[in-house]
Every structure is written in C-alpha cells, then in structure tokens.
C-alpha positions as CSV (number, residue, x, y, z in Angstrom):
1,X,18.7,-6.8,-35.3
2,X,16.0,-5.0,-33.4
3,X,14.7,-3.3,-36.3
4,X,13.8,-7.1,-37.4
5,X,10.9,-7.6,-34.9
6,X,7.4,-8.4,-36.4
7,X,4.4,-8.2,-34.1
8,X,1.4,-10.2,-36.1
9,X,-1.5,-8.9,-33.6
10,X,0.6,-8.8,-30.8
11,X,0.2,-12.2,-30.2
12,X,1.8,-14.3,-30.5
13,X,4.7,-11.4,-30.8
14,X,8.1,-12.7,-32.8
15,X,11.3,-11.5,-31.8
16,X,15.0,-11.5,-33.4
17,X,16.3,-11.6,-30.3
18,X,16.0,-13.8,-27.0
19,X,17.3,-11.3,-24.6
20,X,14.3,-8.6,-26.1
21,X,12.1,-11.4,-25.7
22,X,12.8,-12.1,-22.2
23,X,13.2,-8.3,-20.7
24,X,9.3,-8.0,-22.5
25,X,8.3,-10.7,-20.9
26,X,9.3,-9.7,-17.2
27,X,8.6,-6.2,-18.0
28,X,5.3,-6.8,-18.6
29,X,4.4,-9.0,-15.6
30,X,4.4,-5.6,-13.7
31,X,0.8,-4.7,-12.6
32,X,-0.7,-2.6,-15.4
33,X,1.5,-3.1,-18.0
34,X,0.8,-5.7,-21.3
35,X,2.9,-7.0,-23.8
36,X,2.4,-4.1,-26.2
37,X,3.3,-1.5,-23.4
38,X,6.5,-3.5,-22.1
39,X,7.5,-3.6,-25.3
40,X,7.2,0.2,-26.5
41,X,9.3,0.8,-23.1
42,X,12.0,-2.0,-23.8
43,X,12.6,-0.9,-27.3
44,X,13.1,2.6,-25.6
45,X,15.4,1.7,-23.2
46,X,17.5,-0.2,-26.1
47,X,17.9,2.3,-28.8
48,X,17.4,5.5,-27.7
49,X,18.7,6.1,-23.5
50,X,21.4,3.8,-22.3
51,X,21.5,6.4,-19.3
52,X,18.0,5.9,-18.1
53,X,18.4,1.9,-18.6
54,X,21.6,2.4,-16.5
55,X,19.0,4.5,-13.6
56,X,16.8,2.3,-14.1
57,X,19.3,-0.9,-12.7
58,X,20.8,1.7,-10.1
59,X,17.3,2.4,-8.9
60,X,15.9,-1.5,-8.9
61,X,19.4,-2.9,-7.0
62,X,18.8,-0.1,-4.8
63,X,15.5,-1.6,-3.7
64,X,16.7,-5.0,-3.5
65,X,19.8,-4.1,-1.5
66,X,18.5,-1.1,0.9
67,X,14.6,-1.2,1.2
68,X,13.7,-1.8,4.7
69,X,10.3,-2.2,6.3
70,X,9.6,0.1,9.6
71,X,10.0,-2.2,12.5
72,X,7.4,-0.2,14.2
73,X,4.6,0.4,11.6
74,X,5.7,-1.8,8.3
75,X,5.7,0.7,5.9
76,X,8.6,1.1,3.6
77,X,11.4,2.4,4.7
78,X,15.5,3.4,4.0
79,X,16.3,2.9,7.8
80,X,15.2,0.2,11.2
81,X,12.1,3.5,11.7
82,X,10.5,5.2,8.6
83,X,10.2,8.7,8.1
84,X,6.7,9.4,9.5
85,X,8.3,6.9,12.7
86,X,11.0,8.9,13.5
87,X,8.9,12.5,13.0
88,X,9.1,14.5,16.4
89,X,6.4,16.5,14.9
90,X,3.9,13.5,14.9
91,X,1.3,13.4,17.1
92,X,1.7,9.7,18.5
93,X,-1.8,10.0,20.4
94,X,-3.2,9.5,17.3
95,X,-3.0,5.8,15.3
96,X,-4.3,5.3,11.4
97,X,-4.4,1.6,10.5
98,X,-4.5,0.6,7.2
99,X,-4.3,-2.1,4.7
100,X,-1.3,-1.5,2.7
101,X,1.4,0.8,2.1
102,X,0.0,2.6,-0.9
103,X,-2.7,3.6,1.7
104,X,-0.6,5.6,3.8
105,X,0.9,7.3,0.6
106,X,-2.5,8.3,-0.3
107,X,-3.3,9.9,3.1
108,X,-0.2,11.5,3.2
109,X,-1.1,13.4,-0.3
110,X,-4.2,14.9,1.2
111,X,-2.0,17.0,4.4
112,X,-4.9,16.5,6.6
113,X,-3.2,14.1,8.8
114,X,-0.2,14.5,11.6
115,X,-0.2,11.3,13.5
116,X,1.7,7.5,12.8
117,X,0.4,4.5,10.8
118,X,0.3,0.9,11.1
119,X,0.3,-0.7,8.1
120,X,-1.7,-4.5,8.4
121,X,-0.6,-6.1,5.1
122,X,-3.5,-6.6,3.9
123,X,-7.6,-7.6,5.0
124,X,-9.3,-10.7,6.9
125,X,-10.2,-12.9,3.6
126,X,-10.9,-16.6,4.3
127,X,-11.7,-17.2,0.8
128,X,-8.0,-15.9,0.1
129,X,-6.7,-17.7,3.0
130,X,-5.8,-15.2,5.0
131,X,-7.0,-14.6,8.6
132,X,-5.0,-12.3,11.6
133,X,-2.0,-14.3,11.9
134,X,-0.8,-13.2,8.6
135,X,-1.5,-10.2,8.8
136,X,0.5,-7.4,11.2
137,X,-2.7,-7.2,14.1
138,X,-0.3,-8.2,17.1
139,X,2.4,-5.8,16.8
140,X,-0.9,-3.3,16.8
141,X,-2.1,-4.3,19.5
142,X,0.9,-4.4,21.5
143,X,1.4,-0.7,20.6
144,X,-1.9,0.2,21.7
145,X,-1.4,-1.6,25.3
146,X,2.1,-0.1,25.2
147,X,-0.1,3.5,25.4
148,X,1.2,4.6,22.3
149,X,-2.2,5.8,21.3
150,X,-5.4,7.2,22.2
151,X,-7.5,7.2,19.1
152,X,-7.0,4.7,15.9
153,X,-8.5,5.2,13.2
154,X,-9.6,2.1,10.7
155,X,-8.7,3.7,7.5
156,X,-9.5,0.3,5.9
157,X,-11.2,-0.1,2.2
158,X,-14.7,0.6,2.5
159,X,-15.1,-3.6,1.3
160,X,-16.9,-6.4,2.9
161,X,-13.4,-7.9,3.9
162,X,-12.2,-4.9,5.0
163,X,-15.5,-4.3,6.9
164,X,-14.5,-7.9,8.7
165,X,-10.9,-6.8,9.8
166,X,-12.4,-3.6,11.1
167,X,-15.1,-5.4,13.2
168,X,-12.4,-8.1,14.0
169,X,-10.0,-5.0,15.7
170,X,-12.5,-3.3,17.3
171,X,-13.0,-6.2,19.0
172,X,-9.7,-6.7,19.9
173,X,-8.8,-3.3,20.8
174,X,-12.7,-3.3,23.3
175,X,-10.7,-3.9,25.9
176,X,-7.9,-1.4,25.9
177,X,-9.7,2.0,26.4
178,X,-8.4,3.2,22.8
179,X,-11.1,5.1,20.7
180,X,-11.6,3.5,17.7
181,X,-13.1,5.8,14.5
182,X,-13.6,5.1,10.8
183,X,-13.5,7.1,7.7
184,X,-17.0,9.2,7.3
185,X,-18.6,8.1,4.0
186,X,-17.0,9.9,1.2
187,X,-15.5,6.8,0.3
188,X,-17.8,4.7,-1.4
189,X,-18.5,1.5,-0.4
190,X,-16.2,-1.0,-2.2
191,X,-13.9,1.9,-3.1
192,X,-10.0,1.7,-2.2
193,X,-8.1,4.6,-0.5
194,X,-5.6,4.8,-2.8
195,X,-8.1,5.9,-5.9
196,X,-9.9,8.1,-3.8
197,X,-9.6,12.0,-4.7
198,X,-7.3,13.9,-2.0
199,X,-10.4,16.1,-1.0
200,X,-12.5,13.5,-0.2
201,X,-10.4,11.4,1.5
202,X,-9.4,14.1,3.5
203,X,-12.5,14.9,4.3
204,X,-13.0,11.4,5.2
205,X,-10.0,11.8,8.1
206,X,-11.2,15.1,9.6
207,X,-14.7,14.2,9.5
208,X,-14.3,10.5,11.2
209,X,-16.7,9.1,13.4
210,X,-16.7,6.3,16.5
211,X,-16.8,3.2,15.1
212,X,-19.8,0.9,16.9
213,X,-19.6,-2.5,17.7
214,X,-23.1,-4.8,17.2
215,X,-23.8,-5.8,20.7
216,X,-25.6,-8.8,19.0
C-alpha cells in the first residue's frame, strides 16, 4: 500500500512498493529535482490525477517519437526547419550564435531580436574534452560563406570557456567579411544567458559591440 511508505530522514527512503521506488528514483535524476521532490510529485501522480500521469506519458513519447533538431540551426524542432528557420519575417542578415538551446529561448523572451540562430552545443572546454569538432562550428561557418549573414553575434556565456569559443570563431570567421559583435556588459562575467533578466539581456542585444581580435 502506498499509504505504507516511511521516509526515516529521507535517506535512506523505504518503500512498500518497487515500482514507487523505481519511478522516484528516475524522477529524481532530472536536473533540479531530489528524492524528496520526486517523491511529493510521484505520490501525486498516483493517488490523486491519473489524467495528468496519462499527459504526462502522451507528452514524454511525444518527444521521443517527434522531436527533431533544425537541420539548419540545431535548435529544437517539430519539423526538418524550426520555427524561427522557416520565419519569412526574420531578418537572415543577421546571425546570433549561442551555446545551447535554452539560450535562444531566453533571447526570444526579451522581443528585442528578429534575426536566426545557430545553436553550437555547447563551449571550447579541453578540461571537459571538448574542442570544435564536437561542437556545431562547421555548419556555421558554411552558412556564413554561403552569405547567409552579415553580422553574428557571439551571444555566448560571459565564461572563460565561452570567452575561448568566441576568440576561437572570430578567428575563423576573419576571413569571411562577416561582422562579428558581442553582448555589451549587462551580463556579468561568469553569468549564463538563460538566468539573465529579460531587460538586461535585451539590452545586452541592442547595445552589442564589434568584437576585437588581440593582434598578439
């Protein structure tokens, strides 16, 4: 019975029931989310709204089965081009590069910005193992030499890695003619975009400036 669950400090937690004990335990490998909260939400879910459970495994097969990633800018997607892809409206002179998805949801909140994306997949981090060729730079720069844009803009975490991968495409992109820009300084050095308050990252975007290469 569910009622039959004792919790002795939440850990170790004891459960009547193996299948409880196993939805807790994936539930709460989730970013954010602890034992204590994947358990309020399980025990939910099981006594009180069989219809939201039921959403819930609508929802998640949904992702599984139909989630797509742009084949142009590798942000999330329902179809081969995303939403912001496939926007007449867009302006497509202008290119904002970014580290992850949640990034472009973030820069879409503030409505200061009408152009496309390209979403890298992450920063330059050796200590992480990861340099360019795991991340989504030659797909950029093909766009760029395919005249798709005239300015980009490294909307990047304000982070030493992220500092890296911005110096590392500048350098890449010297060659092409683009204009490359940054994010002014509202963002606070070590900040990430996606905590950032709509205001000031969209003052951020509108207030951009070139970005300069050391000639060292």
């Amino acid at each position: 019975m569910l009622e039959c669950i004792t919790i002795s400090n939440l850990a170790p937690m004891k459960f009547s029931s193996r299948i409880l004990a196993e939805a807790v335990d994936t539930f709460s490998r989730l970013p954010g989310i602890g034992k204590k909260t994947a358990l309020r939400t399980i025990l939910h879910l099981a006594q009180n709204d069989t219809d939201l459970t039921g959403d819930i495994i609508t929802s998640l097969q949904s992702l599984v089965d139909n989630l797509k990633i742009c084949s142009r800018c590798h942000n999330i997607s329902d179809a081969e081009l995303c939403d912001i892809c496939s926007d007449g409206s867009r302006s497509m002179s202008v290119l904002c590069v970014v580290s992850s998805v949640r990034d472009v949801m973030a820069i879409e909140e503030t409505n200061h910005y009408r152009g496309l994306y390209h979403v890298l997949g992450g920063v330059i981090s050796p200590i992480d193992g990861i340099g360019p060729d795991q991340l989504n730079i030659e797909s950029l720069i093909e766009r760029i030499q395919n005249g798709e844009a005239k300015e980009v803009i490294m909307a990047i975490n304000p982070t030493i890695e992220g500092e890296t991968t911005i110096y590392y495409l500048s350098k890449k992109l010297q060659s092409t003619g683009v204009v490359v820009t940054t994010l002014a300084r509202g963002i606070s050095f070590g900040g990430e975009l996606e905590y950032a308050d709509e205001l000031t990252l969209g003052r951020s975007i509108l207030t951009r400036t070139p970005y300069q290469l050391s000639t060292d």
